[in-house]
C-alpha positions in Angstrom: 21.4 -4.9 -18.8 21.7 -4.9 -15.0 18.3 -5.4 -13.3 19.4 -6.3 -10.3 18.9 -3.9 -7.3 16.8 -1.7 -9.6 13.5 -0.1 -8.1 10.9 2.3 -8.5 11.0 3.9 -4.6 14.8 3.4 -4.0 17.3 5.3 -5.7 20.0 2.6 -5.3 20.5 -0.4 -3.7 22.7 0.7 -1.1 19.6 2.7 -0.2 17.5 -0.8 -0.3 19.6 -2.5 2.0 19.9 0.3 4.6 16.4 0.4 4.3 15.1 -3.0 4.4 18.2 -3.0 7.8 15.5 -1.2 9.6 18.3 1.8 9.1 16.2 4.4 7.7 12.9 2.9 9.0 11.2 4.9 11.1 8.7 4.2 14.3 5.1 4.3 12.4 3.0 1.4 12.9 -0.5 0.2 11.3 -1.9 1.2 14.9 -1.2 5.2 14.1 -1.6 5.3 10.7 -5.6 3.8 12.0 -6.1 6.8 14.2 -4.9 8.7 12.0 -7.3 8.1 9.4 -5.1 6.7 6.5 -5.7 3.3 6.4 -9.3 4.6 5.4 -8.1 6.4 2.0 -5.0 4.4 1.5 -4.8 0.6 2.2 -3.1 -2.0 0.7 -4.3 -5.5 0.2 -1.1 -7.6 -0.2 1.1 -5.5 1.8 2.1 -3.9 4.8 2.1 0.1 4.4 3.9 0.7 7.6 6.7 -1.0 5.9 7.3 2.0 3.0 8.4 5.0 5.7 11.4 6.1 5.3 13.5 8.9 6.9 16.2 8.9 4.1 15.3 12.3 2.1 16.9 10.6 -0.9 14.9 8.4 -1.2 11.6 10.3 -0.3 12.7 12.9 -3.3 13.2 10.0 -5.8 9.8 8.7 -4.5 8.4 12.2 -5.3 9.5 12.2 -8.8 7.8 9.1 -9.7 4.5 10.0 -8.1 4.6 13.1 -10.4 5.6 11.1 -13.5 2.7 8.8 -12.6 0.1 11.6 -11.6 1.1 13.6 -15.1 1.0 10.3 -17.0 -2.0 8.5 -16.3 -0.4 5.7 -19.0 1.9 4.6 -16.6 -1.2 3.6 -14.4 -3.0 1.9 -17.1 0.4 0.2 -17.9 1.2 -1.2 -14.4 -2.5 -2.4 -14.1 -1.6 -4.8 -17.5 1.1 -5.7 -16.2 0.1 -6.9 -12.9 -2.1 -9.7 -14.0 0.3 -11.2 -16.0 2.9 -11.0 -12.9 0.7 -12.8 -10.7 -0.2 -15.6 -13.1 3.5 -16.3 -13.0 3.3 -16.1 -9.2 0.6 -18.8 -9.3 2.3 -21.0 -11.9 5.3 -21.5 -9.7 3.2 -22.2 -6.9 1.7 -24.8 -8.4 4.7 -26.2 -9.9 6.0 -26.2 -6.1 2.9 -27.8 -4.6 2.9 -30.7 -7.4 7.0 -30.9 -7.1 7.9 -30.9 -10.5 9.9 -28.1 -12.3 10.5 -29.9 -14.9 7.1 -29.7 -16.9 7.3 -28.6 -20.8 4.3 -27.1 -20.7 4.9 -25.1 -17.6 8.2 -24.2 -19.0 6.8 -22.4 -22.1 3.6 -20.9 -20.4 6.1 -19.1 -17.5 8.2 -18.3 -20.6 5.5 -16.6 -22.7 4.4 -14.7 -19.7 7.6 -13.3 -19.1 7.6 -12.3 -23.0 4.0 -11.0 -22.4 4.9 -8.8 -19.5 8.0 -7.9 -21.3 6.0 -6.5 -24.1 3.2 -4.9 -22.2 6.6 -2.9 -20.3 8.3 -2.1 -23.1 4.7 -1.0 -25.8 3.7 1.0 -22.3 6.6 3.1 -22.0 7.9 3.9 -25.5 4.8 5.7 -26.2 5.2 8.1 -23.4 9.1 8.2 -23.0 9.7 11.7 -24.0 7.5 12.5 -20.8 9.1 10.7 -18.4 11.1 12.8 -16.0 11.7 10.7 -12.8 14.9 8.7 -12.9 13.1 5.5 -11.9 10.6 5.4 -14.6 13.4 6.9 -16.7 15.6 4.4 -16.0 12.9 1.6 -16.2 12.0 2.9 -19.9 15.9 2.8 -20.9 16.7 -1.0 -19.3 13.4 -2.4 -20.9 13.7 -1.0 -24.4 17.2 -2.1 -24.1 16.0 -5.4 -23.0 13.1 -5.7 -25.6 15.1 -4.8 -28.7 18.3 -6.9 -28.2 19.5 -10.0 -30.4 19.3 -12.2 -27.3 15.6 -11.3 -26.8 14.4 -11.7 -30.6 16.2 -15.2 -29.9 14.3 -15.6 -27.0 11.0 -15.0 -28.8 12.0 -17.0 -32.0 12.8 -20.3 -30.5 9.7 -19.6 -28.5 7.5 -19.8 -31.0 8.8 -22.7 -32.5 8.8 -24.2 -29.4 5.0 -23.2 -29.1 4.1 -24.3 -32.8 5.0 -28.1 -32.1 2.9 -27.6 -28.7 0.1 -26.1 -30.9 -0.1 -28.9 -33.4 -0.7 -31.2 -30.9 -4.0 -32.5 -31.5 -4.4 -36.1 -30.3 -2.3 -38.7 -29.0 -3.1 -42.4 -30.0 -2.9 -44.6 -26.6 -1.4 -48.1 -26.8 -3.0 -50.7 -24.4 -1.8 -54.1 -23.8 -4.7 -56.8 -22.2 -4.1 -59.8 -20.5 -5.5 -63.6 -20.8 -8.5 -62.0 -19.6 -8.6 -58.9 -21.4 -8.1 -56.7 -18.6 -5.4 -54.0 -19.4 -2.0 -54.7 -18.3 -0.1 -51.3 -19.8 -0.6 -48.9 -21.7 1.7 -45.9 -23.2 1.2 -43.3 -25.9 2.0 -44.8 -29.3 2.3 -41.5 -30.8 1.2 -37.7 -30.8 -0.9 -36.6 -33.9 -1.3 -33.0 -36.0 -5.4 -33.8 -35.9 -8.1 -34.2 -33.7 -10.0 -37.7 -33.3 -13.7 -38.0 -35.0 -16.6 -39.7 -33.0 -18.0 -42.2 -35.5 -20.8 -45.1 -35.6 -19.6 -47.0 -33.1 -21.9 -50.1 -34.6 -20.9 -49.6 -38.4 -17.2 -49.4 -37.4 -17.5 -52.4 -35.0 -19.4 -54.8 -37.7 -17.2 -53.8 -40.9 -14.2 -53.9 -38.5 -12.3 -51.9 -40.7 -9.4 -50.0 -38.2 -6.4 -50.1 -40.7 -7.4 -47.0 -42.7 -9.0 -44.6 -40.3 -6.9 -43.9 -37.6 -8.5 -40.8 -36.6 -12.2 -41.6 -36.2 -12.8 -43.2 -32.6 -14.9 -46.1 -31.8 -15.2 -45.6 -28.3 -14.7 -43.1 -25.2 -11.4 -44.3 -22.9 -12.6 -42.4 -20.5 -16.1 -41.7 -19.8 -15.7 -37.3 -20.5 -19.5 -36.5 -19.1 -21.1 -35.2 -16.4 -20.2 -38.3 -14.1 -16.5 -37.6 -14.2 -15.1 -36.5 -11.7 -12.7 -33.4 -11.3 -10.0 -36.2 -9.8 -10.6 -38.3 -12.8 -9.7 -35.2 -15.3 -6.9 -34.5 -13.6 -5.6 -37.6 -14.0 -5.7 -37.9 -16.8 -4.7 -34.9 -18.3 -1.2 -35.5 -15.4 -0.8 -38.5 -17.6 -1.0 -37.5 -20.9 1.3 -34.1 -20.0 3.9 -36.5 -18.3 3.7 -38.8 -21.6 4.1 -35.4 -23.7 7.4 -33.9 -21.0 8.8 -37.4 -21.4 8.4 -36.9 -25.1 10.4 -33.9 -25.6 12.7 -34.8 -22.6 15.7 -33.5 -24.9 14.3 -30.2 -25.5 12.7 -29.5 -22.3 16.4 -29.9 -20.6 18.0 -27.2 -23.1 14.6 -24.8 -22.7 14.7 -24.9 -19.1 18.6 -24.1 -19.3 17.1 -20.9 -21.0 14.4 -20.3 -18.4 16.7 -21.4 -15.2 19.5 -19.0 -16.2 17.9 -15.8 -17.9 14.1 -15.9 -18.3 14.1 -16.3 -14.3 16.6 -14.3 -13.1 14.6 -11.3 -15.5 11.4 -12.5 -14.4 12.3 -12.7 -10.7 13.4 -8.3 -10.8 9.4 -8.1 -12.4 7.9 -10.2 -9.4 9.9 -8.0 -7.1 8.3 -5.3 -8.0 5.0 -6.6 -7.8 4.4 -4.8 -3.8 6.1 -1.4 -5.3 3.4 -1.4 -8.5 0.4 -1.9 -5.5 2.7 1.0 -3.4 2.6 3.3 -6.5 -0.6 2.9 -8.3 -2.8 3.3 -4.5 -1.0 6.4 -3.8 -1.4 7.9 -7.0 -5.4 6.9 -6.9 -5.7 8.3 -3.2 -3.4 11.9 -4.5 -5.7 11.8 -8.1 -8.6 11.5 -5.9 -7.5 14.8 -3.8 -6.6 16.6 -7.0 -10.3 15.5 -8.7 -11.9 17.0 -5.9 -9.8 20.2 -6.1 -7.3 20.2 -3.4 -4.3 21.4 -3.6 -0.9 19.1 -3.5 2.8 20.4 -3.0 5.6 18.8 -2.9 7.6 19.4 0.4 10.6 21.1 1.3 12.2 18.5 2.9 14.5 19.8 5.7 17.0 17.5 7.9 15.7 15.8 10.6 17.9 17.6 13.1 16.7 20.9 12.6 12.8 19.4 13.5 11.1 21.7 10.9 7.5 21.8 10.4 5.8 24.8 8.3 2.7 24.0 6.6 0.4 26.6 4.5 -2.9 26.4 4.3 -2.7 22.6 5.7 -6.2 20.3 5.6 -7.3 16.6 6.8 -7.2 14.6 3.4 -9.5 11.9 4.9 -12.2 14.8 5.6 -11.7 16.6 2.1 -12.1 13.4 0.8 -15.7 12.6 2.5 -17.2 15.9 2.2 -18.9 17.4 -0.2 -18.3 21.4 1.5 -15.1 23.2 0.8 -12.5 22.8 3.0 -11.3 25.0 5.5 -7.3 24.9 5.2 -4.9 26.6 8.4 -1.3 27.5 9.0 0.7 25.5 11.6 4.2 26.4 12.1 6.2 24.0 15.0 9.7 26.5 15.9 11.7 27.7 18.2 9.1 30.2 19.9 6.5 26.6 20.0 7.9 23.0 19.6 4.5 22.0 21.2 0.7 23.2 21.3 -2.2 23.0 23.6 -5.4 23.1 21.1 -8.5 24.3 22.6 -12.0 25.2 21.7 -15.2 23.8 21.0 -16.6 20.4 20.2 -16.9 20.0 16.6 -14.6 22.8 16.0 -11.9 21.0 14.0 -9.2 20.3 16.6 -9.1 16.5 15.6 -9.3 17.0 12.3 -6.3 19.6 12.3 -4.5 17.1 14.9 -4.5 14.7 12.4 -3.7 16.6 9.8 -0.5 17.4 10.9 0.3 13.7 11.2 -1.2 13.2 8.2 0.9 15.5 6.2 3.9 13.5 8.2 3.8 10.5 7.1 2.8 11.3 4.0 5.7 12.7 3.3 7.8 10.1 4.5 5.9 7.8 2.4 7.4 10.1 -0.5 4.5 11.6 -1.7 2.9 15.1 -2.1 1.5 16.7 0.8 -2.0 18.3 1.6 -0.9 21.7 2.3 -0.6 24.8 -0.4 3.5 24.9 0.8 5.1 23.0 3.5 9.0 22.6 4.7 9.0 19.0 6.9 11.9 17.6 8.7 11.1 13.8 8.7 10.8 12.3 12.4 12.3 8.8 13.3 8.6 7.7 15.0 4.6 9.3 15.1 3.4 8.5 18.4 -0.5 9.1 19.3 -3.2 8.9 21.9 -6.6 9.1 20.7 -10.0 8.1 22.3 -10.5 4.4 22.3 -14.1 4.9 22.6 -14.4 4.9 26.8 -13.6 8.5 26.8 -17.3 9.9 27.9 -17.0 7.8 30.8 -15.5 8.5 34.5 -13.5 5.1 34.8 -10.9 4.7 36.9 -10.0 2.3 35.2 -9.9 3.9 32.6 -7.8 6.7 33.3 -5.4 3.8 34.4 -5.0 3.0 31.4 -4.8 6.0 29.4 -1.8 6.9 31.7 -0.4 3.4 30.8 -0.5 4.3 27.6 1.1 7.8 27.9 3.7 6.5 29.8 5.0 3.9 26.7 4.9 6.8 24.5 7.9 8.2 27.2 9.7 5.3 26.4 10.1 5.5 22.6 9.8 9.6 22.2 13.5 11.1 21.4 13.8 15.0 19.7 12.8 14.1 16.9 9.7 12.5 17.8 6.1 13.7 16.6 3.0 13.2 19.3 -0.2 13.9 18.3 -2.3 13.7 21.9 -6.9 14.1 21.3 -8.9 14.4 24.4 -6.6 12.3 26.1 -7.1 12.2 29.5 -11.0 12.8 29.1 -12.0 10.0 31.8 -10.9 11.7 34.6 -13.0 15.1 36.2 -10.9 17.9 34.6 -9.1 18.7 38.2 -7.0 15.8 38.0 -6.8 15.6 33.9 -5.4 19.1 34.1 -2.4 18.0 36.4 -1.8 14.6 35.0 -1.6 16.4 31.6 0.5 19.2 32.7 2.8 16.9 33.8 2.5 15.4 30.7 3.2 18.5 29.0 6.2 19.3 30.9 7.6 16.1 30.1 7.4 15.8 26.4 8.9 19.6 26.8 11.9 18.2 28.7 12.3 15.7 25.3 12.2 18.8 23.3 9.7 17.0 20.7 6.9 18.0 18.6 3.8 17.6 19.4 -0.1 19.0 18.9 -2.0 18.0 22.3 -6.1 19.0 21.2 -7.8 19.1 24.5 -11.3 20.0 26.3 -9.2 21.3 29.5 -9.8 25.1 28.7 -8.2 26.1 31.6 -5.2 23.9 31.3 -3.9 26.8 28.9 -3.7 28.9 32.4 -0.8 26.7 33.1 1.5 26.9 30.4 3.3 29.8 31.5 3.7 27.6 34.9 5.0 24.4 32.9 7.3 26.8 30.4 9.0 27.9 33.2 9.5 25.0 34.7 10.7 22.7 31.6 12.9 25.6 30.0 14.6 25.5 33.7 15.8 22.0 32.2 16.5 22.8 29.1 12.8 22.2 27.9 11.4 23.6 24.7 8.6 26.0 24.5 4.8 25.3 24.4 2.1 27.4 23.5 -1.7 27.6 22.6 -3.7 27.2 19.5 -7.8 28.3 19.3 -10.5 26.6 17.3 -12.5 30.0 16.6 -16.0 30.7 16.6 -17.7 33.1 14.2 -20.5 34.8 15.9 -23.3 33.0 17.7 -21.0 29.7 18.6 -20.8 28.9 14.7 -17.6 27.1 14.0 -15.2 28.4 11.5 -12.8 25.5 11.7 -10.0 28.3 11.5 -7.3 27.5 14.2 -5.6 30.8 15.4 -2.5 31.2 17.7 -4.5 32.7 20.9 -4.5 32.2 24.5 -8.1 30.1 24.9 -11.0 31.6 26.6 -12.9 29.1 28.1 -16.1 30.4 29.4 -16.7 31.3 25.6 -16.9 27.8 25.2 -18.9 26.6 28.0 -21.7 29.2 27.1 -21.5 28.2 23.5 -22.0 24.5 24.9 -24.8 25.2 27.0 -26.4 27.5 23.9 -26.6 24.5 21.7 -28.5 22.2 24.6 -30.4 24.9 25.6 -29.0 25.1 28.7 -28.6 29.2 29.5 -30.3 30.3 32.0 -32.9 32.4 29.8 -33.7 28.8 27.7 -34.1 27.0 31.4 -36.3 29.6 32.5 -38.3 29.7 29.0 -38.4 25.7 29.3 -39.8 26.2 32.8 -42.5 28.3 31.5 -43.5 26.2 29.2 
């Protein structure tokens, strides 16, 4: 049985270690995954999700597998969510035994001992059941080491000698306490004389006291050592019950030092591969809640075709915002986006409320949710992974004219320039929205031109209607250089300004929009002169 190196999300350990290297690690912080709306459905508490990308398709296909297993086996769920509890009780157990410096507690030793056994059993009861449905190699793999595990000699062993080891702890009822007095009967030490299969009976104090008659009755007890009432204090307790387990450890000093042999060089090492497992269970069980969750609500989930990263593939079908199908209650409208060699890069224009954040994030979404190795929110996709998601989304200034402002949106645009490469996704939304459009129009044509010159991906949703009047300007100018091409995307209206949330490959027409604007504020010039009238 070789636990070590074993894991649910990484197919080896050579993959680990590249991994945990920063190798295969790509440039995805908390920050983006924020704007882009995922912390919202998919957050962990005792871990850092920015810290689970990967570009290594590997491992992203091995992570795939176990999703399904998990998503088709809602046992395996149920199973981890046992199994957790009794993990982090041994966590806390060894912290305790680290903050009160002693390792070498009997008690201790058996309790860590029988929670190993318990989480053991919970493993190896969860999966039998459901073996035959296991297809992923991780939980395959998982299944075979624990039954392995659970029905060898060494482990019946294990639980034998535990359970003798627990009987003499369980017939541990009282201990009779020694105290010696001085000349003026004040106690001058005390010990345990000896540790007793029954419990202690309160008796009449008086009667016992006047008939003196101790010989014969060694259980019943004439009066309270320590005062176990309301006024004791929880320093008093513990205390005692220090001194009486240190009088108990030093009583079975011989067999605590061959148990803990046990526990040092088998129980822990075994128990050590659970506890590192402990932030892929949290990993595995949110993402299957967050993909259950899409699949309850009817959405459909595929798993990607996962192309290499040089050939910067992106072709999703009937792609939708997860975070928005999640939080409405209204069908969701799905769209096709296709990145390639005719548009590495889009301008999205069109009305407010007309989807182009929503479909800007989607895209990302569907990124880095397949570099997290899941499933992705689109009917079919084919995704090359990226080494780093870059974006530049309001901050919440953005209906103001600041120049400072602006100042800093450009500082902000120009740190994206100094991490984008190729293979590089930027996701831009109303950036640039603090300036008059004259001089956001330039700044992001430049803007435009540059990321061209990288030759990355990337989806800029904008307000600047007739920034789309300049593309053919910037094509020419960034394809002089080698630059790749950009082109426009339309968030169409359906008669009467209604939104249909449909994004089309069009060139923008933006007086369409400004009279749809001014139509919802009443602001034609028929509604101003009916206003007027009034």
């Amino acid at each position: 049985m070789d636990f070590h190196g074993f894991s649910l999300i990484y197919p080896s350990a050579e993959a680990k270690r590249r991994h945990d290297s920063g190798e295969r690690l790509p440039d995805i912080d908390l920050f983006t995954l924020q704007e882009l709306g995922l912390l919202e459905i998919l957050r962990l508490k005792s871990g850092d999700l920015s810290q689970f990308f990967t570009t290594d398709e590997e491992v992203m296909r091995y992570r795939m597998a176990t999703f399904d297993d998990m998503l088709r086996c809602r046992e395996l769920t149920e199973m981890i969510n046992r199994l957790v509890p009794i993990l982090n009780d041994v966590t806390e157990l060894r912290r305790l035994e680290a903050d009160n410096g002693d390792t070498n507690d009997y008690l201790s030793s058996i309790t860590e001992i029988e929670l190993y056994v318990s989480g053991v059993q919970t493993l190896h009861n969860g999966l039998k059941d459901i073996k035959r449905e296991l297809k992923s190699p991780a939980f395959t793999a998982l299944a075979a080491l624990v039954t392995e595990l659970a029905e060898s000699d060494y482990y019946r062993e294990l639980n034998q000698k535990l359970e003798e080891l627990t009987q003499r702890v369980r017939e541990i009822k009282s201990v009779t306490v020694g105290v010696n007095l001085d000349a003026q009967l004040r106690p001058s030490s005390a010990g345990v004389l000896s540790i007793n299969p029954e419990a202690f009976k309160s008796g009449d104090v008086l009667d016992k006291i006047l008939r003196l008659n101790f010989k014969n009755d060694q259980y019943t007890c004439i009066a309270n050592l320590v005062p176990f009432g309301k006024k004791q204090s929880e320093n008093q307790k513990m205390a005692l019950s220090l001194a009486f387990n240190s009088a108990i450890n030093e009583i079975y000093k011989s067999s605590l030092r061959s148990w803990k042999k046990i526990v040092q060089e088998y129980v822990l090492e075994n128990t050590e591969f659970l506890l590192n497992l402990m932030p892929e269970f949290e990993f595995l069980i949110r993402g299957t809640q967050m993909l259950q969750a899409l699949r309850d609500k009817g959405c459909v989930l595929s798993i990607p075709e996962i192309r290499p990263m040089e050939e910067r593939a992106f072709e999703a079908k009937n792609l939708y915002n997860p975070c928005v199908a999640l939080k409405i209650e209204d069908a969701i409208v799905p769209n096709d986006v296709v990145f390639d060699e005719n548009a590495t890069i889009y301008v999205l224009t069109g009305p407010n409320r007309g989807g182009k954040s929503v479909i800007t994030c989607a895209v990302g979404l569907s990124q880095v949710m397949m570099q997290l190795g899941m499933y992705v929110p689109a009917e079919h996709a084919v995704i090359s992974p990226v080494d780093g998601i870059y974006t530049h989304f309001p901050t919440g200034a953005d209906d103001t004219i600041d120049k400072g402002r602006l100042g800093e949106e450009c500082a902000r645009l120009g740190e994206i320039f100094d991490a984008v490469t190729p293979h590089s996704l930027v996701l831009l939304d109303e950036s640039l929205s603090s300036t008059g459009s004259f001089e956001a129009s330039y700044i992001a044509a430049e803007v435009l031109g540059g990321l061209a010159h990288v030759g990355c991906r990337a989806l800029f949703s904008t307000h600047l209607h007739e920034l789309a009047a300049e593309i053919d300007n910037i094509n020419a100018r960034s394809k002089a250089s080698g630059g790749v091409a950009i082109d426009t995307l339309v968030a169409g209206i359906v008669g009467e300004g209604k939104r249909s949330f449909r994004i089309v490959r069009a060139k923008p027409d933006g007086k369409s929009y400004a009279r749809d604007i001014a139509q919802s504020y009443g602001l034609t010039y028929e509604k101003i002169i009916e206003r007027l009238g009034e």
